[in-house]
C-alpha positions in Angstrom: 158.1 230.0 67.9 155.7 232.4 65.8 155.0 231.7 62.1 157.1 235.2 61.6 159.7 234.2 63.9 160.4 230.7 62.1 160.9 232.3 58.4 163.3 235.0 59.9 165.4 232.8 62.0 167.2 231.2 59.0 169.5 234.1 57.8 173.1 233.5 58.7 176.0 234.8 56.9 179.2 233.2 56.7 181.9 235.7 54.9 179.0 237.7 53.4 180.4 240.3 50.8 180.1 243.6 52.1 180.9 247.0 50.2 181.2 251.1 50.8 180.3 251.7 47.6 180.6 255.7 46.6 180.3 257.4 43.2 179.4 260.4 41.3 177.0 260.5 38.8 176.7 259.4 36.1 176.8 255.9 37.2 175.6 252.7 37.0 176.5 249.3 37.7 175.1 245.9 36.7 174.6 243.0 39.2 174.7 239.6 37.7 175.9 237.4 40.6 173.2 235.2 41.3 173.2 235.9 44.6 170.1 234.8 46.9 170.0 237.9 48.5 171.5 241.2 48.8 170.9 244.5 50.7 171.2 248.1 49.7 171.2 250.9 52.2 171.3 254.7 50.6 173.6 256.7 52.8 174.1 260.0 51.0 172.4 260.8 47.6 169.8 258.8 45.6 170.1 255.9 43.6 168.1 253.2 41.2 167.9 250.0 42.0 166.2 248.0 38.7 164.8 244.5 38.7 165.0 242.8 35.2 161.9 240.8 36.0 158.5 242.1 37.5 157.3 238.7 38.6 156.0 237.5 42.1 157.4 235.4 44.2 156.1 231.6 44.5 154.2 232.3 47.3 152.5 234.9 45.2 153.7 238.1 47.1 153.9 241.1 43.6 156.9 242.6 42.8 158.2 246.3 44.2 156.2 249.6 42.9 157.1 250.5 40.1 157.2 247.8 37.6 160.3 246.2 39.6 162.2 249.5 40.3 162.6 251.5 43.2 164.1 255.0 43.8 166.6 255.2 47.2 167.1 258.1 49.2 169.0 258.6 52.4 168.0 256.3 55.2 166.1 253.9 52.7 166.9 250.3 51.9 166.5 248.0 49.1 166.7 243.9 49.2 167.0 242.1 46.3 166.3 238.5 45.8 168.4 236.5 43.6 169.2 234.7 41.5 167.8 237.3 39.0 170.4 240.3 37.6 169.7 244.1 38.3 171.1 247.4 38.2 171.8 250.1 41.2 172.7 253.2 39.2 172.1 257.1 39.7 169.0 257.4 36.9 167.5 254.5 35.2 168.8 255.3 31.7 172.6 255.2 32.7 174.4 252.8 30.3 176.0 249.7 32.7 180.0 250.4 33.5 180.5 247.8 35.1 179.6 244.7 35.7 179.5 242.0 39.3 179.9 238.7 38.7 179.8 235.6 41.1 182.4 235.2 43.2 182.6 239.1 43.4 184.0 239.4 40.1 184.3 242.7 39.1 184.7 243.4 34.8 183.6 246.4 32.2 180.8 245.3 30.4 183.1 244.7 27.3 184.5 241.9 29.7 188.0 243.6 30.5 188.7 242.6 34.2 187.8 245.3 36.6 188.8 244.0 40.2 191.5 246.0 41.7 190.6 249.3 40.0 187.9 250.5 41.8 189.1 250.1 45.2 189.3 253.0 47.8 190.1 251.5 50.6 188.5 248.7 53.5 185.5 247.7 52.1 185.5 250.7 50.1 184.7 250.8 46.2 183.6 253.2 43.5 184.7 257.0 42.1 186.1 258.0 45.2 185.2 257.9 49.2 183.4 261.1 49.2 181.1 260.6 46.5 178.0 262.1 46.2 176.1 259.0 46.1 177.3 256.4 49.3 175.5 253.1 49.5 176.2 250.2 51.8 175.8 246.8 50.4 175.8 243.1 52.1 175.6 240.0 50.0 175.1 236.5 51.1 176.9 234.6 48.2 175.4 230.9 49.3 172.0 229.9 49.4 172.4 227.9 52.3 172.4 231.0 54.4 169.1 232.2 53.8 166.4 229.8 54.3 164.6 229.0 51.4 161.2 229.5 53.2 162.6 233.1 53.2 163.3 233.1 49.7 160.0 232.1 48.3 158.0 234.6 50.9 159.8 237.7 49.1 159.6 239.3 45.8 162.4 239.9 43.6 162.8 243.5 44.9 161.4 245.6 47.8 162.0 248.5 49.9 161.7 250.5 53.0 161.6 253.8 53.0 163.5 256.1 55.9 159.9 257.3 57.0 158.9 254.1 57.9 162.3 252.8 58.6 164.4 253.3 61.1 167.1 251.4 62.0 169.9 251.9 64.2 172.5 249.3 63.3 172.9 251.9 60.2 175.3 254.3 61.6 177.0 250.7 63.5 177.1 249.2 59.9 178.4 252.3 58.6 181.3 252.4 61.3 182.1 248.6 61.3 182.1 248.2 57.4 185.6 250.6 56.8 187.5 248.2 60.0 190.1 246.0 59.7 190.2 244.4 62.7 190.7 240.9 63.7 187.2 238.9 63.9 185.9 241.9 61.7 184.3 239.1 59.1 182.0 238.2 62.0 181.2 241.4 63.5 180.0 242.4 59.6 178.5 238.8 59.4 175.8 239.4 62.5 175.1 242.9 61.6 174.0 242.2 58.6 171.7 238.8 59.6 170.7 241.6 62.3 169.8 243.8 60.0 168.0 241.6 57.2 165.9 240.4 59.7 164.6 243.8 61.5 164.2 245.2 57.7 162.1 242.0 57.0 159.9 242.1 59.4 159.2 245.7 58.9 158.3 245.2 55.5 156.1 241.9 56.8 154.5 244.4 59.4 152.8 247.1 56.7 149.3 247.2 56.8 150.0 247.0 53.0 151.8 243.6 53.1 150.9 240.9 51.0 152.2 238.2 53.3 152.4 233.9 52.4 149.7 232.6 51.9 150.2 230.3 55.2 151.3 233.6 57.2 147.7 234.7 56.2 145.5 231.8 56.9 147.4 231.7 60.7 143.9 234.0 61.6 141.4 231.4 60.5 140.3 229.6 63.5 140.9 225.8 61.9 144.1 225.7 59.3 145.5 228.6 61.8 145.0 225.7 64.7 146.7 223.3 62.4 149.5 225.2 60.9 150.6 225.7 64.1 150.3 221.7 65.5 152.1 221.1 62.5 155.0 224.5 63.0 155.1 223.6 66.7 155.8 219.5 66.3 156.4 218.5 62.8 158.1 215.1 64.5 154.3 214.2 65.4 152.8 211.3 62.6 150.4 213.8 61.6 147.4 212.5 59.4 144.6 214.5 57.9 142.4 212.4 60.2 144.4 213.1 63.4 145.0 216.9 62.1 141.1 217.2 61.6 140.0 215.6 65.1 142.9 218.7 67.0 140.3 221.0 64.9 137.4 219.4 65.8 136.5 219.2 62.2 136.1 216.2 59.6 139.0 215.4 57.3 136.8 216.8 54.2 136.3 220.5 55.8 140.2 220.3 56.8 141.2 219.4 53.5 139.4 221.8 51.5 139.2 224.8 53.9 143.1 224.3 54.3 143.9 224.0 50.5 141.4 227.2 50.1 143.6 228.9 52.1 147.1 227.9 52.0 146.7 226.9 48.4 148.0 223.0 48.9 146.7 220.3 50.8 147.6 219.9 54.7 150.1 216.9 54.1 151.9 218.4 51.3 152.6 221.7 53.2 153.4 219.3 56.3 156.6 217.9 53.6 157.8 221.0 52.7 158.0 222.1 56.5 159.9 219.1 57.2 161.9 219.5 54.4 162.4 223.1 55.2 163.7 222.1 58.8 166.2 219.5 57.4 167.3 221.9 55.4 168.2 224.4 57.6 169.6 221.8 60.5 171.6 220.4 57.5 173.5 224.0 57.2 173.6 224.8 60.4 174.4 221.8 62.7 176.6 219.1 62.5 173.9 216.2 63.3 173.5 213.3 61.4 171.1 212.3 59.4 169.5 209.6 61.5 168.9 212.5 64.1 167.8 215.3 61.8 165.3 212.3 60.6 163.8 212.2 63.7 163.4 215.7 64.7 161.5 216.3 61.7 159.1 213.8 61.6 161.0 210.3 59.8 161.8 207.6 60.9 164.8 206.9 59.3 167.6 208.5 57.6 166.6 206.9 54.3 162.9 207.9 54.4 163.8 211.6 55.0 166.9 211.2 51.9 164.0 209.5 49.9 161.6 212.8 50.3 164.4 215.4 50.1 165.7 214.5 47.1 162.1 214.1 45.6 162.1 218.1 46.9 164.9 219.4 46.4 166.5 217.4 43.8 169.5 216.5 45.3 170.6 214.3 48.6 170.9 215.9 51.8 174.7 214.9 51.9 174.8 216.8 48.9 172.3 220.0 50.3 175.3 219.9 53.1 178.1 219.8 51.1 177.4 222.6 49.1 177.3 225.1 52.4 180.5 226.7 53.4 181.8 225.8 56.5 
């Protein structure tokens, strides 16, 4: 598996929340539902989609043009990474008039409940189904579903644009989105992993790009030699020393040159890889913990709960349990 391949694979939606979502201007609605992730794709008119912070991402990759806004015509799409609010509205100085909440709660901004009111049908939500402005809008509501590799490798907001962009599981999307079918959850569910995942590695694929740090260094003839060793077979007991001798230099050069490049030493990105793997097999398999140990490079179930929770703060009965079945 590629170094592209293996931070795309993770995204898999279970009962993602996915909208029609038509109005007329003015309008202007406030996102505040800590999703990890959410896609935008302009059908019909323009829209604003507003970031409330401008910073970049922990793998250093800046912000969207603009100061952290972005203008959407037809055929363009927008992702937002969470958990960070923002607004989608038809011009930047619209007043908010309503407000999304976790859980897909919908209220005014004065905090009178909202759900029910809006609706216009299957999946269909706004001033009324042919509005002037149409956007379609998937949400994965857990961050189990998206790999947090993922997550850290994107800004808070970016787009594609239709002239760069095109995408035929649009019109599908479009079609699918107003059914009410049986097994229509799942159906929405691939198309929109499907359709994060070609967007993503469009946007990875501009000359432009400002790709990880590790995606990056994958040219260099030595870390690229070990990030791979280390992608490929993170079960391996890697050392510096045995890392160094596969890239026929001494531990020193591998040590520097890699943290040069990467911007942490070759062990410490070897952990987080791990931990990234038993992460993901933690949400998306049923193995236990012994076995998950040993596919990732421990040799026990308590060494690799030792090192995740020193990661990620919390077991990884309790990284499990907080996925949606």
């Amino acid at each position: 598996m590629d170094a592209l391949a293996g931070l795309l694979e993770g995204p898999r939606a279970r009962g993602a929340f996915m909208i029609r979502a038509c109005f007329d201007p003015p309008w202007s609605i406030r996102i505040e539902d800590r999703a990890p992730l959410s896609v935008m794709v302009m059908v019909r008119g323009e829209a604003w989609v507003i970031a409330d912070r401008g910073e970049r991402s922990e793998m250093g990759v800046p912000p969207a043009e603009g100061g952290g806004r972005i203008r959407l015509r037809p055929g363009d799409l927008a992702i937002a990474r969470g958990p960070d609010p923002y607004t989608c509205a038809d011009d930047p100085g619209t007043a908010p008039q309503a407000l999304i909440l976790p859980g897909a709660e919908c209220s005014y901004p004065d905090g009178r409940s909202l759900n029910g009111s809006m609706d216009l049908g299957v999946r269909t939500w706004g001033d009324r189904p042919d509005g002037s402005a149409v956007m379609l809008i998937g949400t994965y509501l857990w961050e189990g579903e998206i790999s947090g590799r993922l997550l850290k490798a994107l800004p808070p907001l970016l787009s594609l644009t239709a002239d760069v962009w095109k995408c035929p599981l649009t019109p599908l999307l479009m079609d699918e989105i107003v059914r009410d079918e049986p097994g229509q959850e799942v159906v929405l569910d691939r198309l929109l992993d499907l359709l994060v995942i070609a967007a993503l590695r469009a946007w990875f694929s501009r000359p432009q790009a400002e790709a990880p740090a590790w995606y990056a260094a994958l040219a260099d003839p030595v870390v690229g030699r070990v990030l791979r060793l280390v992608q490929d077979d993170p079960a391996l007991p890697w050392t510096v020393a045995s890392l160094a001798a596969k890239a026929g230099v001494s531990r020193a050069a591998l040590a520097r040159r890699f943290t040069e490049l990467v911007g942490e030493p070759p062990m410490t990105y070897l952990t987080g890889w791990r931990m990234a793997l038993a992460a993901d097999a933690l949400r998306d398999t049923d193995d236990t913990l012994d076995a998950i140990a040993r596919r990732v490079g421990y040799g026990s179930a308590f060494a690799l709960s030792s090192a995740f929770k020193r990661v990620y703060g919390v077991s990884p009965q309790e990284h499990r349990g907080r996925v949606p079945s």
